[in-house]
N, C-alpha and C positions, 0 to 999 in steps of 0.2 A: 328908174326907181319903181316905176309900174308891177316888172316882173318881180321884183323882189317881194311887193307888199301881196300881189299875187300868190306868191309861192308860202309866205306868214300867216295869208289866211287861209289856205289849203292845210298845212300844219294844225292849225286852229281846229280845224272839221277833223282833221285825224283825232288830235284830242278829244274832241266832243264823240266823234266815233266807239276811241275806246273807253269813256265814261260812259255812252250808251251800252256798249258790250259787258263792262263791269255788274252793272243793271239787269240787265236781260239775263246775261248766264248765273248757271247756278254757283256753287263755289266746287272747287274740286274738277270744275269743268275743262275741260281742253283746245286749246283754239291754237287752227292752223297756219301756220306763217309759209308763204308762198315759197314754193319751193320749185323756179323755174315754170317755163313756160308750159307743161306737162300737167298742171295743175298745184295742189296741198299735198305735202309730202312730209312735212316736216309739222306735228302736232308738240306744242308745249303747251306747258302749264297757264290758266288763264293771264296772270299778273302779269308774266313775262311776257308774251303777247301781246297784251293792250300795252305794254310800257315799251316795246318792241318798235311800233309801227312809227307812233310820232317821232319819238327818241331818233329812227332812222329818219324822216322825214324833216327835221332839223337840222340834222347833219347834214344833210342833202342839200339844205337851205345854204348853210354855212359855207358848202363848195359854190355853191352859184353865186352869193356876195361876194368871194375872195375872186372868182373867177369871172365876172359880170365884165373888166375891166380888158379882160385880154381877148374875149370872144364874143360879139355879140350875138352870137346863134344859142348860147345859152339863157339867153333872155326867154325863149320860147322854147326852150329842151326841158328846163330841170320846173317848170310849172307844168308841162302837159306829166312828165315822170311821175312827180309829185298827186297829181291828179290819177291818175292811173292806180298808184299806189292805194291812196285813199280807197280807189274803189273796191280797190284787192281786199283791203281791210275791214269794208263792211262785207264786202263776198263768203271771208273767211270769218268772223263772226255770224252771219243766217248759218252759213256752214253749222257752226260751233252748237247754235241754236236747235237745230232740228238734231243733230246728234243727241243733245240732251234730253231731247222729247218734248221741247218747250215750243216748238216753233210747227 
């Protein structure tokens, strides 16, 4: 049950991520959604972006609870993923920021 509460509160920081991002950028602003290991390639609208990141990192949750049962290396795959991701998502917001001239 560890990894699962693990991975709700990483979700949790994503959320809080893109309410801090909603905050920070201006409106009409653009924030990048990782696009492969290469870096940001793929720039959307801010809304979609910040509702983007968790929304995927949910789902991600929801494969690891359905799936917890049949592999236990997912125990410690889809919290480091999720972690990663998170970080993509403040990455990609500073990003967003200093585009705007705010940062």
């Amino acid at each position: 049950m560890g990894p699962i509460i693990a991975s709700g509160v990483v979700v949790l920081a994503m959320v809080g991520i893109s309410l801090w991002g909603a905050r920070a950028l201006p409106p009409g602003a653009r924030v990048p959604l990782h696009h492969g290991i290469g870096g940001y390639g793929n720039w959307q609208p801010k809304a979609f972006a910040l509702i983007s990141y968790p929304v995927i990192g949910a789902v991600l949750c929801g494969v690891a609870f359905s799936a917890r049962s049949s592999a236990p290396a997912t125990d410690i795959i889809f919290p480091v993923v999720l972690l990663i991701m998170a970080f993509s998502e403040y990455r990609a917001i500073v990003v967003a920021i200093r585009q705007s001239g705010r940062g």
